[in-house]
N, C-alpha and C positions, 0 to 999 in steps of 0.2 A: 170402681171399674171405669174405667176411660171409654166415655161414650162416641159415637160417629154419627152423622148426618149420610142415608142414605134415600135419595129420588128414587123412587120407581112410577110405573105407567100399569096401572089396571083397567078395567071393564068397570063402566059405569056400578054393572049389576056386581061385583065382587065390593065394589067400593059399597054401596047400599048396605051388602050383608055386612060388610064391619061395623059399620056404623051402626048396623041395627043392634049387636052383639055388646058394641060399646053403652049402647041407650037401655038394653035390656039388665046394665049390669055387671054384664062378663068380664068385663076391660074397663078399665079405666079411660083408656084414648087408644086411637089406633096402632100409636105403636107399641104398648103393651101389647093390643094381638097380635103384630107380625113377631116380637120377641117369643111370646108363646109357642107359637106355630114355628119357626126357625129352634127352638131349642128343644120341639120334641123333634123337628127333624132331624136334628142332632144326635137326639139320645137313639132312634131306628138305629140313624147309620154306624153308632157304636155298639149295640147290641148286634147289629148284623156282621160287624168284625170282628167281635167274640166269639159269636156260634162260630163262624168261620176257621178260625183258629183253634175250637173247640173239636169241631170235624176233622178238621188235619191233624191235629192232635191223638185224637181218636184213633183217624182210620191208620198213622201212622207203626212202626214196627217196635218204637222204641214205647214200652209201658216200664210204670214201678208199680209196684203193690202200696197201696197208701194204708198205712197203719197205725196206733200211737204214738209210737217210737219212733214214725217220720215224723209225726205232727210235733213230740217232743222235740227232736231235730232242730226243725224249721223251727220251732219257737226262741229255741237257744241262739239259734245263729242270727234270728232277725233281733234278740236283744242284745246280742253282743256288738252288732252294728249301730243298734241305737244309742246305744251305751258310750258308743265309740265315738261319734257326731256329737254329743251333748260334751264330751269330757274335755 
């Protein structure tokens, strides 16, 4: 993965806590924690556009009945595409 150099500006006292995190352990160096911390940010904000879509979904008019026979369905079709890509 193709890294980047980013500057930011904190508060003394945030700077402390990382580093304490870092000495305790946690992190290897501080940008392990901002990497940590940005990529659970990450995964919130994609969990929160799935409920999202889940609810529209939902509250929408259009349902199917999901049943084996869809799940057989869906399976044949997603290997017939696969099939299709590799061939």
């Amino acid at each position: 993965m193709a890294m980047t150099s980013l500057n930011i500006s904190i508060p003394q006292s945030l700077s402390d806590y990382i580093e304490s995190r870092v000495q305790d352990g946690h992190f290897s160096t501080a940008s392990d924690y901002f990497y940590a911390v940005v990529r659970e940010e990450q995964r919130r904000h994609e969990e929160e556009k799935l409920e999202t879509m889940l609810v529209e979904a939902l509250e929408s008019e259009e349902s199917i009945e999901i049943t084996p026979q869809y799940w057989q369905t869906k399976r044949q079709a997603l290997q017939s595409r696969f099939q299709g890509r590799n061939s």
